[in-house]
N, C-alpha and C positions, 0 to 999 in steps of 0.2 A: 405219598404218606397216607395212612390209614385215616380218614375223616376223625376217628373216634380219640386218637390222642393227643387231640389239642382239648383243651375244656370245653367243648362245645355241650349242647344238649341234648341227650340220647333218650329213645322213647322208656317211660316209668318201667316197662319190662327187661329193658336195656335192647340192643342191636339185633336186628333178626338179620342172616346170609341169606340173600338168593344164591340157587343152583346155577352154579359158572360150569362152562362149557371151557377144554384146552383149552380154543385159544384166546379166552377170556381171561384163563389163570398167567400164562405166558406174556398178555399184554400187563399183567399188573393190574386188572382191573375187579373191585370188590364190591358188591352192590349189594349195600346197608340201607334197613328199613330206617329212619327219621321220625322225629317226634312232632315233624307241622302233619297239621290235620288237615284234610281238605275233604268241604260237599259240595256234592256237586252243584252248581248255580247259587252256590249260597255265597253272597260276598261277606268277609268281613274285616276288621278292621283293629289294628293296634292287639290284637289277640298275642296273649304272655304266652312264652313258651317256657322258662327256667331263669333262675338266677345261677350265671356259673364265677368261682374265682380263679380268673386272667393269671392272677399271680403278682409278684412284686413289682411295684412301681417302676418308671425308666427315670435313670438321672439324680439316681442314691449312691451310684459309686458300683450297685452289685448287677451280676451277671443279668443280660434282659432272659426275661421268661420264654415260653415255647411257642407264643402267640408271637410277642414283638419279635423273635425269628423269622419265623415261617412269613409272616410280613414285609421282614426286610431283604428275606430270600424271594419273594414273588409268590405265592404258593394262593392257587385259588380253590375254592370251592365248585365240585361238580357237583348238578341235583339232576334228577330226572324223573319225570311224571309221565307213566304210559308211554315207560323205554323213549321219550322223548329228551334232548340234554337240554339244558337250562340256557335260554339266550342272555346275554348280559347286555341291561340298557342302561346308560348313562347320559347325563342330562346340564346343562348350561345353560347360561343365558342366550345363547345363540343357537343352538341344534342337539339333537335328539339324537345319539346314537345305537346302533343297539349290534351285538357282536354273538356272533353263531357258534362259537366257539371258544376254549379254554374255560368256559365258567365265568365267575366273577369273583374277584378279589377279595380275599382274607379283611383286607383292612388297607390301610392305605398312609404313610408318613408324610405328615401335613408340615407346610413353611417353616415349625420351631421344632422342625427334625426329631418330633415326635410320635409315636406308631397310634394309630387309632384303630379300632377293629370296627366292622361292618355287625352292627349288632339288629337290625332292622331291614327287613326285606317285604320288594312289593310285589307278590305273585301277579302276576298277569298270566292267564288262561284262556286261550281262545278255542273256541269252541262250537258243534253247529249237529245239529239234530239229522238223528238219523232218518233219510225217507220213510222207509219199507214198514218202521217202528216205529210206535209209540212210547213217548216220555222215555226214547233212548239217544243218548245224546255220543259224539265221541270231539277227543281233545287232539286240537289241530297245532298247537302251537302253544310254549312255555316259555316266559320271559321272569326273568327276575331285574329286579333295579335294586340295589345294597344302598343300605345309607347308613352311616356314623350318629347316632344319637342320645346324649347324655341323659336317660332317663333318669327322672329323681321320684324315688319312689320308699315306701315304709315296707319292712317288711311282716310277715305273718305274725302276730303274735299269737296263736293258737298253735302255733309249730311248736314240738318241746325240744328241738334242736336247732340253737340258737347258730347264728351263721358267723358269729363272733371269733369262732375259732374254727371256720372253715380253711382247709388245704386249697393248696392251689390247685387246678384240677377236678376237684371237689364239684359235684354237680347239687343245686337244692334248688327245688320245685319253690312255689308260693305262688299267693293273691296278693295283689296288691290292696293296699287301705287308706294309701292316700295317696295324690300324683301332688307336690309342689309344681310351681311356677311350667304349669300344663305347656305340654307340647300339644299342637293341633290333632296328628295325629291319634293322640291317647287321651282328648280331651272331647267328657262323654256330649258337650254342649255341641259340639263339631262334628260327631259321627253321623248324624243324620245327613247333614249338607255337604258331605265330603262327596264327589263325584269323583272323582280322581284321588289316585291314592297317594301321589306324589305334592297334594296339596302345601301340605306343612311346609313345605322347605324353602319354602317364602314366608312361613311365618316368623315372628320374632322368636328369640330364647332360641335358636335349634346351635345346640353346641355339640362338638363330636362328642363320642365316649373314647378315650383312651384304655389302650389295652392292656388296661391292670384293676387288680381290686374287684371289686363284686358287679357284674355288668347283668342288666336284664335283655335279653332275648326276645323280640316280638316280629309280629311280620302282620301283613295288610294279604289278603285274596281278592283279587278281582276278574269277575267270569266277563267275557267279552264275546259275543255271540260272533262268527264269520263266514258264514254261508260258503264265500269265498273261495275258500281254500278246502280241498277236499282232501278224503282221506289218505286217496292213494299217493298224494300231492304232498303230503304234509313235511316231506324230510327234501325237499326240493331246495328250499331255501339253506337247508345246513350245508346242501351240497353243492350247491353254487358257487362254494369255496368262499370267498369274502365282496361282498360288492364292490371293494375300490380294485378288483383285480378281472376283468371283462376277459371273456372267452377271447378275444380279437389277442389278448398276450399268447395265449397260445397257438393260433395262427399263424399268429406271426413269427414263433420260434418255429413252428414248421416249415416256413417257407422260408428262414435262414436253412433250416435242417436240409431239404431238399437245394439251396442252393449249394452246400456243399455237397450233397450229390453231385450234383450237374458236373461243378468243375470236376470234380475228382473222376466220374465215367467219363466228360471227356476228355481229360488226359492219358486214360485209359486206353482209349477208343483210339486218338492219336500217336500215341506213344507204341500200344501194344498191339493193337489189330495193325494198322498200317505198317509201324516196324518190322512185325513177328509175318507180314505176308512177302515183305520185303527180303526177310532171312532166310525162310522159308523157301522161297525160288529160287535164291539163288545157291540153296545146299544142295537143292532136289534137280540142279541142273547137271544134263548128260551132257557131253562131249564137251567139258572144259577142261582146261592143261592142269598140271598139279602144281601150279606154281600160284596160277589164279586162284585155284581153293585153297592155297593155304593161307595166299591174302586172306583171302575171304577169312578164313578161321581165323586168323589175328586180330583182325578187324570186328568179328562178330565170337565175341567168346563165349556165351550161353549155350551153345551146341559142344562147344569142349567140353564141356561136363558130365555129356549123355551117361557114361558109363560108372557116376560117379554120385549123382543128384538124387537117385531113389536108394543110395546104401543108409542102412539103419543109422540113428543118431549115436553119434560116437559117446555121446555123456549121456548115460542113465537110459536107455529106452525103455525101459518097464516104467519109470514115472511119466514120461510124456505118454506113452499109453493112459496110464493111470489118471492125470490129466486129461485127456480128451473124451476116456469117457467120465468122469464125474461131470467136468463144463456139459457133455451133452447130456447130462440126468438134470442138472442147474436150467439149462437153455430149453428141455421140455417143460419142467417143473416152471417157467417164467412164462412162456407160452400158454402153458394152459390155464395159469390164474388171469392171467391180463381177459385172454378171451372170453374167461367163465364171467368174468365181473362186468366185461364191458356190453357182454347180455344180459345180464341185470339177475346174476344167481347170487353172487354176491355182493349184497348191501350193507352200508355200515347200519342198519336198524338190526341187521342179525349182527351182535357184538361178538365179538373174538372169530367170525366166518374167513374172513380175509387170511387171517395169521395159520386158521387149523387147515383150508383151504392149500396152500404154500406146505405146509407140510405132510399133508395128507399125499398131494401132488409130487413133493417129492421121494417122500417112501415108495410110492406106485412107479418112480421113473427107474426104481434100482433095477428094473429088467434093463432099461435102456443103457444104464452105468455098464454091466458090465458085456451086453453086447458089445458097446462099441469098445470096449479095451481089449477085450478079447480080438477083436477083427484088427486094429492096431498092433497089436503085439504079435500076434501072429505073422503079421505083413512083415514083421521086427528080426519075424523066426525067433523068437524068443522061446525060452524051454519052462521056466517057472514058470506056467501060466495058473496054479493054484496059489502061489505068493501074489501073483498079480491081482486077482479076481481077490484075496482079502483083502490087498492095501486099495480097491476102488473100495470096496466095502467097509473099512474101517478108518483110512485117511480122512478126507475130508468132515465124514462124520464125526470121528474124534477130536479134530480140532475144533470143530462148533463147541460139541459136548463139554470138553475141556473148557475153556474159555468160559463156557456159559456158566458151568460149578463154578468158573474163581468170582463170576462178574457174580453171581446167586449167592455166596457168600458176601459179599460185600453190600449187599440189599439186603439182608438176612441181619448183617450186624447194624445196621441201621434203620431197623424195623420199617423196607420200607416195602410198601404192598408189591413190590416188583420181584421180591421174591417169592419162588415157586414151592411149593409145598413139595413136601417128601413123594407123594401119593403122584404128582404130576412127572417127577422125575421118572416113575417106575413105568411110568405109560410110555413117556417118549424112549424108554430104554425094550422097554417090549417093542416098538415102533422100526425103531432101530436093529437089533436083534431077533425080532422076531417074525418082520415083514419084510424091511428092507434089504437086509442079508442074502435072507433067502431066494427075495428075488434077482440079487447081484449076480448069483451063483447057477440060476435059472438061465438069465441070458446071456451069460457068458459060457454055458455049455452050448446053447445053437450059434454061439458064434465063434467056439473054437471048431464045430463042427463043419462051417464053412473056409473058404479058404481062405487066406490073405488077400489083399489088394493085388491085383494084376498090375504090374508097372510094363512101360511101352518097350522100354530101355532095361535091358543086365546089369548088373556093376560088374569091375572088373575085378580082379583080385588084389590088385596092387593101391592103395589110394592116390590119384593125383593132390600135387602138390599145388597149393593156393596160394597167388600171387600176394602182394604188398597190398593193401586196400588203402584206400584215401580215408581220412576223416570220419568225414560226412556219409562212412555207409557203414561206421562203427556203430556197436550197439544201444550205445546212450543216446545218440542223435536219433535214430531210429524210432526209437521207446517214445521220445519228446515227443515229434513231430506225428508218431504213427498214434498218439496218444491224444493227443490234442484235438485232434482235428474230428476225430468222433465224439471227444468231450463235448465239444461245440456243438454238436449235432443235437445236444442233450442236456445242456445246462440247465435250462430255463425250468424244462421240467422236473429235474432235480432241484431244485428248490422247491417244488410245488411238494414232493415228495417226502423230502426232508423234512417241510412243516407240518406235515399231517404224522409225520412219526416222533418228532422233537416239541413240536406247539399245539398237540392237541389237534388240528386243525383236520376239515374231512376231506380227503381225497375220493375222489370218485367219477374224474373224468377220463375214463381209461379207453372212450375212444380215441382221444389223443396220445393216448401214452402208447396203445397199440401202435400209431402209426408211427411213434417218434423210437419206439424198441426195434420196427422192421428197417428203419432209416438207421436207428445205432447198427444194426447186422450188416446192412449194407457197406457202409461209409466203413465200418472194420473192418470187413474182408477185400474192397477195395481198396484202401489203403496199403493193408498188407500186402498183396499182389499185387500191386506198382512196385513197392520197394523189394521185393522178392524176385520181379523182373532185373531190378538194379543188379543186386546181388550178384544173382546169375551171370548177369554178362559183366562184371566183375571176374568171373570163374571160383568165386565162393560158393559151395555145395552143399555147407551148414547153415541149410535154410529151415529144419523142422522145429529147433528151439528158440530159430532169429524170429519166424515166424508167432509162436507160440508168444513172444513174447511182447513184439513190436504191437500185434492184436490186443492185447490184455493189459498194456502199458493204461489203457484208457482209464483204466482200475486208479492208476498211480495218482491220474488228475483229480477222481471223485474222490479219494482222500485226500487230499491237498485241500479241496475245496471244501470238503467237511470243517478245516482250520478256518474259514473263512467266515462260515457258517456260525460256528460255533460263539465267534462275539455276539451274536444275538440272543444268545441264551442268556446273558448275563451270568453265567454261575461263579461262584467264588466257593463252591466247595469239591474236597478231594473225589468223594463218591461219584458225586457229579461228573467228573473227569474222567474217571475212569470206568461208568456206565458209557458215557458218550465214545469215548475212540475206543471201548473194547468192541463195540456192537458195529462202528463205522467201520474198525478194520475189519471184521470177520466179511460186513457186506464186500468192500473192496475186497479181499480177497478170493469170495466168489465169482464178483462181476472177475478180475482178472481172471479165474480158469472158464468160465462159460465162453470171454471173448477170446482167450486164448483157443480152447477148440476150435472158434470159428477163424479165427486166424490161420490154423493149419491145416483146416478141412477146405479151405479156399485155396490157399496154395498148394493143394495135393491136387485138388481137379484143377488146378492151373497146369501144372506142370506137365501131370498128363495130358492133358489138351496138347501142348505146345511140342513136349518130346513126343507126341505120338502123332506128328504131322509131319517129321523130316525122315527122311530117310538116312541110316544107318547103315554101314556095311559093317 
């Protein structure tokens, strides 16, 4: 929601934009100049900013106003000073806390389930002089602490517009002329002795302000000098992620992560090296009778298939082409953000880098898209190879695009900053159209100009016929368990994820995420190729889409799990709903074709590995 249309207090010239960058505009993020003033090393203290009206009372019968909403929805205030965000500290009789993230609260519904607004704030500024310069200082750290405070104050009488018949909304400046029954804070006998600016709240008289009616605005600055903490230091603590959550959590999700590695390579290691060398001697042996090989063949069915297992996928091959290469334009484009961040190119101090980064990244992959569908399809002997090279070029794209219009219409009618200006669309449609296209079309000409895949094995012309299969190597079972088990590889971090894109919150430890995305690749294409060994020696052949999909099933759990997620938001509104699973499924649906490629580019060098060890007559 845009800061400016609740009744807050906007500076006497009204709001100045800073210059957003994409993916500043794409995050929803709009960075308005403010009417607190601040000098530098100057403290001060109970300083008025406006008188605004909240609007109608709560517990008249009528509708609450826009404030007791956004209150009772959660809706907090972001501030920032010198691109720094505003930390939020809150205080008790027992501890101090203070919170690096989401801002701080609108207001707050006190025990008689009435809404009060946070009409008083206490800047905390820490700060520390520069060596090299003189009387130059820079600001290391921004805290706010919000407090509820029934100011009772007179207003102007030298104003010639009387606040009597002020709107709601309605913003009016003044001085005050007389303070009743003094709050500490704004009480001029106490501003001398005040060392702390949280003094008052142990004074007597401190009653909240409820969020209706004419409320004044003030706030406290205090410069706190920190040698401490230097500059380059300074966003250290935002990205520490939260204190009660210790690096050793993610640790420790890697070392489940790698243990299922371990099991899953070594049932690999057991199952398929030892088996597959076992199979293997005894097909590639000479001088035995035809009665023993054909045991042998009954007994070992995955070599029945040789002439059967590299024929093109019976349903659709130009979309599994299509498929593998967009997951491989997805799976560079994810590669190379993790890496560029986890060397420190990009930081959340450069706002919207991360998001233009990912896009930018994946426009540059569209050479990659259509090489490798090109190389696919060809393998396919596929003849439309210019249908194919536009739906790599236009499929997945469009359905982002798509999606992204309905969800930007529905932020649009809801005035709320997450929708993307007209001028921002035109950019990602030149992006789209004018970069990525081109280069779909780029590498899919040197890669229709190489040849297909060499396979070890001919198909025959006739297709063998595919026995009964059990259960348990049908495709839902498959998906579950092929899915699961690289979820697991990745949950943990998925929630660290999740909250830094649903709760505000900063991610930024992507050397663990690098190791935990190579362990998701692993644990995927592993899984896969066990069950695609199954298959086989089942003597089922339709392994390019069981594969495609057994891989990217993983997709099915991170949505699921989004449901699970999603109670923590607390939201009770439609918009809300459907911002959340339109964005959750688009991501699910990318992670399913990225793991999906790797699913079938692992069983493609399985296969040839293994058919291209036996001998064939």
């Amino acid at each position: 929601m845009d800061y400016y249309r609740l009744p807050f207090c906007a500076p006497p010239d009204g709001p100045k934009r800073d210059n957003e960058n994409l993916g500043e505009f794409l995050a929803g993020d709009r960075i308005e100049s403010s009417p607190y003033r601040l000098q530098m090393k100057v403290d001060m203290y109970c300083e008025q900013v406006c008188v605004a009206n909240m609007g109608r009372d709560e517990g008249r019968g009528a509708s609450p106003n826009k404030v007791v909403r956004a209150i009772h929805e959660g809706y907090h205030n972001n501030w920032i000073v010198d691109n720094l965000p505003a930390a939020s500290k809150s205080e008790d009789a027992k501890k101090i806390t203070t919170r690096y993230y989401m801002g701080f609260p609108i207001g707050f519904v006190g025990r008689d389930k009435k809404s009060y607004v946070h009409n008083h704030v206490n800047l905390e500024i820490m700060y520390h002089a520069v060596e090299t310069e003189t009387d130059k200082y820079r600001v290391v750290r921004f805290t706010v602490e919000p407090f509820s405070i029934q100011h009772e104050f007179e207003e102007d009488q030298d104003d010639d517009d009387s606040t009597e018949n002020q709107k709601e909304g309605e913003i009016k400046r003044f001085k005050v002329a007389e303070i009743t029954n003094p709050i500490r804070s704004c009480d001029p006998k106490h501003l001398g002795s005040v060392h702390t600016s949280w003094d008052y709240v142990t004074g007597d008289g401190h009653v909240p302000q409820p969020a209706s009616g004419k409320v004044l605005f003030t706030y406290d600055v205090i410069w706190i000098e920190n040698p401490d903490v230097h500059w380059a230091s300074r966003w250290d603590v935002y990205l520490s992620m939260d204190s009660a959550i210790p690096a050793k959590i993610h640790w420790l999700s890697i070392l489940n992560s790698l243990m299922i590695v371990a099991v899953l390579s070594t049932m690999i290691a057991c199952i398929l090296v030892r088996s597959l060398r076992r199979d293997i001697h005894r097909y590639n042996r000479l001088g035995q009778d035809e009665e023993s090989m054909a045991e042998d063949r009954e007994e070992f069915g995955w070599k029945l298939v040789h002439a059967d297992v590299f024929r093109a996928p019976n349903t659709s091959p130009m979309m599994l082409a299509v498929f593998c290469g967009t997951g491989a334009q997805l799976l560079c484009m994810t590669f190379l953000t993790i890496i560029f961040s986890a060397i420190g190119f990009l930081s959340p101090s450069s706002r919207g880098s991360l998001l233009m980064a990912q896009l930018l990244f994946y426009v540059l992959m569209g050479s990659v898209a259509g090489y490798t569908t090109a190389r696919f399809y060809k393998s396919f002997k596929g003849k439309a190879w210019q249908k194919a090279t536009a739906l790599t070029a236009i499929f997945f794209p469009g359905i982002c695009f798509s999606l992204f219009i309905v969800l930007d219409i529905v932020a649009a009618a809801h005035q709320s900053t997450d929708a993307v200006p007209f001028g921002t669309l035109v950019v990602l449609l030149v992006l789209w159209f004018g970069i990525s296209t081109p280069l779909v079309f780029f590498g899919a000409y040197f890669g229709y100009k190489q040849d297909g895949f060499e396979f070890p094995t001919s198909c025959s012309s006739i297709p063998r016929q595919i026995p009964d299969q059990p259960w348990y190597m049908g495709l839902p079972f498959t998906m579950v368990v092929g899915g699961i088990l690289p979820f697991g590889a990745c949950f943990v971090e998925m929630y660290f994820i999740l909250a830094s894109m649903w709760m505000d919150q900063y991610y930024y430890v992507f050397g663990f995420l690098l190791l935990v995305f190579l362990i998701l690749i692993l644990t995927a294409a592993e899984i896969t190729v066990l069950f695609n060994y199954f298959q086989l020696c089942g003597e089922n052949y339709h392994w390019w889409w069981r594969s495609f999909a057994t891989s990217g099933s993983t997709a099915l759990w991170v949505f699921l799990y989004s449901f699970a997620y999603f109670k923590q938001l607390e939201a009770n509104t439609l918009p809300t709903y459907l911002l959340y699973f339109g964005y959750m499924s688009l991501i699910s649906l990318g992670l399913f074709i990225m793991l999906g490629c790797i699913g079938v580019s692992s069983c493609l060098w399985f296969n040839k590995l293994i058919f291209g060890s036996i001998k064939v007559d």
